[in-house]
C-alpha positions in Angstrom: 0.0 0.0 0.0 1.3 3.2 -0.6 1.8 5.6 1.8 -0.5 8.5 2.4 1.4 11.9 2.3 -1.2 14.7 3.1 -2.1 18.3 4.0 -5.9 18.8 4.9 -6.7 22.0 5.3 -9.8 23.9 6.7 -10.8 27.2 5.4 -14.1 28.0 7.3 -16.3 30.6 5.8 -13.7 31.5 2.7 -15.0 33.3 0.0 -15.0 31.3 -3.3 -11.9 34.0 -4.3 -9.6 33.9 -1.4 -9.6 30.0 -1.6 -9.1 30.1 -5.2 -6.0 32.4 -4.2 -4.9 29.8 -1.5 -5.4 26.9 -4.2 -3.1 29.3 -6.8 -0.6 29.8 -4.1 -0.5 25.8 -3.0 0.1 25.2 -6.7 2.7 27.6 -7.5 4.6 25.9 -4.3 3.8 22.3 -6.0 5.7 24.0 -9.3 2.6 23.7 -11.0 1.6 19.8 -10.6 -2.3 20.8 -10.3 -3.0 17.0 -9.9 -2.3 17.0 -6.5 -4.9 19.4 -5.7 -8.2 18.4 -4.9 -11.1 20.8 -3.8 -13.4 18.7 -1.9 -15.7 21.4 -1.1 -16.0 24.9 -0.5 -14.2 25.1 2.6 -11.9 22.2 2.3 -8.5 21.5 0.1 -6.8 18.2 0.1 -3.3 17.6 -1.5 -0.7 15.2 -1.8 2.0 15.6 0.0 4.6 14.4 -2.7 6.6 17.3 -3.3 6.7 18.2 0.5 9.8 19.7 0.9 9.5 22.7 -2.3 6.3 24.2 -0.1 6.2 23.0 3.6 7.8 26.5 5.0 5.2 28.5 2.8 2.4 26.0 3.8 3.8 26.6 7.8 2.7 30.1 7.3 -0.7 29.5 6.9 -1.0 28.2 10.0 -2.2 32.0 11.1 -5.6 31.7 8.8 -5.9 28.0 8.2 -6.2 24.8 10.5 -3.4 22.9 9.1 -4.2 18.8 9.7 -1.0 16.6 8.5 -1.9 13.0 7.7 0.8 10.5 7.6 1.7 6.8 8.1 5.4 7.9 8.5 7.1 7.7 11.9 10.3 9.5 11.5 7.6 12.0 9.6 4.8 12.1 12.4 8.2 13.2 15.3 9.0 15.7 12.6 5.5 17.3 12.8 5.4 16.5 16.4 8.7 18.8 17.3 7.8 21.5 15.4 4.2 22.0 17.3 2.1 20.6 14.2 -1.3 19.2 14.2 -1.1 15.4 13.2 -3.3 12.3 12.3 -1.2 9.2 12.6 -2.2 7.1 9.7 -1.7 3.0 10.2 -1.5 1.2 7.0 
C-alpha cells in the first residue's frame, strides 16, 4: 500500500476568491503539478504531499488563517510534525 502523504486543510467561511487564491498559491509551491490538488468542497482542500519539501515552510505560514491537519503513516515523519508543534493524524496502514 502506498503511503499516504497529506495536508488537509480547513478554510471556514472562505470566500470562493480567497480559496481560489490559496489553491493558486498551493500550486505555485507544487511548481505547478495541479494533480495533487483536490477541492473537496468549498471550505476544504486536500493535496498530496509528494513534493513536501519545495512548499512546507510557505504552507507553515498559513497556520495563522488556516487549520493545518497533517496525515501521515510515517514515523520518523509524524516526530518531525510533532517537534515542530504541528497538528497530526497518525495514519496506520
Amino acid at each position: 500500500m502506498r503511503k499516504k502523504k497529506a495536508a488537509y486543510i480547513e478554510a471556514d467561511k472562505l470566500s470562493s476568491g480567497i480559496l481560489q487564491l490559496l489553491m493558486f498559491s498551493i500550486r505555485l509551491s507544487l511548481s505547478y503539478n495541479k494533480d495533487n490538488i483536490l477541492l473537496l468542497d468549498n471550505s476544504t482542500v486536500y493535496l498530496d504531499f509528494k513534493h513536501k519539501n519545495l512548499f512546507l515552510n510557505s504552507l507553515f505560514t498559513l497556520e495563522n488563517q488556516f487549520q493545518i491537519l497533517f496525515f501521515t503513516n510515517d514515523e520518523e515523519e509524524r516526530d518531525f510534525y510533532k517537534r515542530a508543534g504541528k497538528n497530526i493524524i497518525y495514519l496506520k496502514e
